[in-house]
C-alpha positions in Angstrom: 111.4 100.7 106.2 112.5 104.1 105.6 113.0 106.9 107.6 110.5 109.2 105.8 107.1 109.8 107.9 104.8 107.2 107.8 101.1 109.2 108.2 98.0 107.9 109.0 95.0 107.7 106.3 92.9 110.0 108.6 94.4 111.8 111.5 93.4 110.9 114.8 91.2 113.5 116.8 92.3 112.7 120.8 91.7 114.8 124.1 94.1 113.1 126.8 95.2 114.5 129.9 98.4 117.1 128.5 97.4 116.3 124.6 94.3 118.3 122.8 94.5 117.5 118.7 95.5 115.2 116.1 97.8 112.7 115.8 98.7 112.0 111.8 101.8 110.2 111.9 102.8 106.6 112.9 105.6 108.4 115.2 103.2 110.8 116.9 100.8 107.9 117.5 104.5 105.7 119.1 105.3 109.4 120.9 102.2 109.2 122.7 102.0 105.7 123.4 105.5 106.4 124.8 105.0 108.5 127.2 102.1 107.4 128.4 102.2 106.4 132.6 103.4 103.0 133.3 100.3 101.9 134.5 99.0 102.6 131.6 101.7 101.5 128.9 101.5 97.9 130.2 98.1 97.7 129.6 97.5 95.5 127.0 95.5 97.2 124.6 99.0 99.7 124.3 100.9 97.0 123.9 99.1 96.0 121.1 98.7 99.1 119.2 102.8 99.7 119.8 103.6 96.6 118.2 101.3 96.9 115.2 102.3 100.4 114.6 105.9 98.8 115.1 104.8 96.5 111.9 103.5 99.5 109.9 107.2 100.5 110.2 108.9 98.0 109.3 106.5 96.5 106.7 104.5 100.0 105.2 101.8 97.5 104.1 98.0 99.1 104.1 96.6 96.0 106.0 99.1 96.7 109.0 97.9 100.5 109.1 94.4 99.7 109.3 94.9 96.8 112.3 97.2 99.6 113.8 94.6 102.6 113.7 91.9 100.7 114.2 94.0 99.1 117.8 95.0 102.9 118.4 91.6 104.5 118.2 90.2 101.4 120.3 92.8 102.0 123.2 92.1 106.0 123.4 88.4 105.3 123.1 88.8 102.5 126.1 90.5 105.5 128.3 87.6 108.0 127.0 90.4 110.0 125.2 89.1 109.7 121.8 87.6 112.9 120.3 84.0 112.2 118.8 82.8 114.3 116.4 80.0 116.4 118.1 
């Protein structure tokens, strides 16, 4: 796809060990995925979420995002990282 930012229909709210905030964009969401430790990154559920954000990328199709945020928000919520509203 193109190289103009791909952002997310709702930013994501996430509070992870050096990251308090949002994430809006597909590249934020592949930034923090990124740089996440090893231990972590392998971990399947990362995996998973890389790749389909990978697909939003290439493909910019609506059905991709939601199977990507929907992934993403799963993984941060499996580490307890996900920022619940109060």
């Amino acid at each position: 796809m193109q190289d103009l930012p791909v952002n997310l229909p709702t930013p994501v709210p996430v509070r992870a060990p050096g990251r308090r905030g949002e994430i809006a964009s597909v590249k934020e969401a592949l930034r923090f995925i990124d740089q996440l430790p090893p231990e972590l990154a392998r971990l399947s559920r990362w995996t998973f979420a890389r790749a389909l954000f990978h697909e939003v990328e290439r493909t910019g199709k609506s059905r991709d995002m939601k199977a990507a945020v929907r992934q993403f928000r799963q993984a941060l919520s499996n580490e307890r990282w996900l920022e619940e509203d109060s």
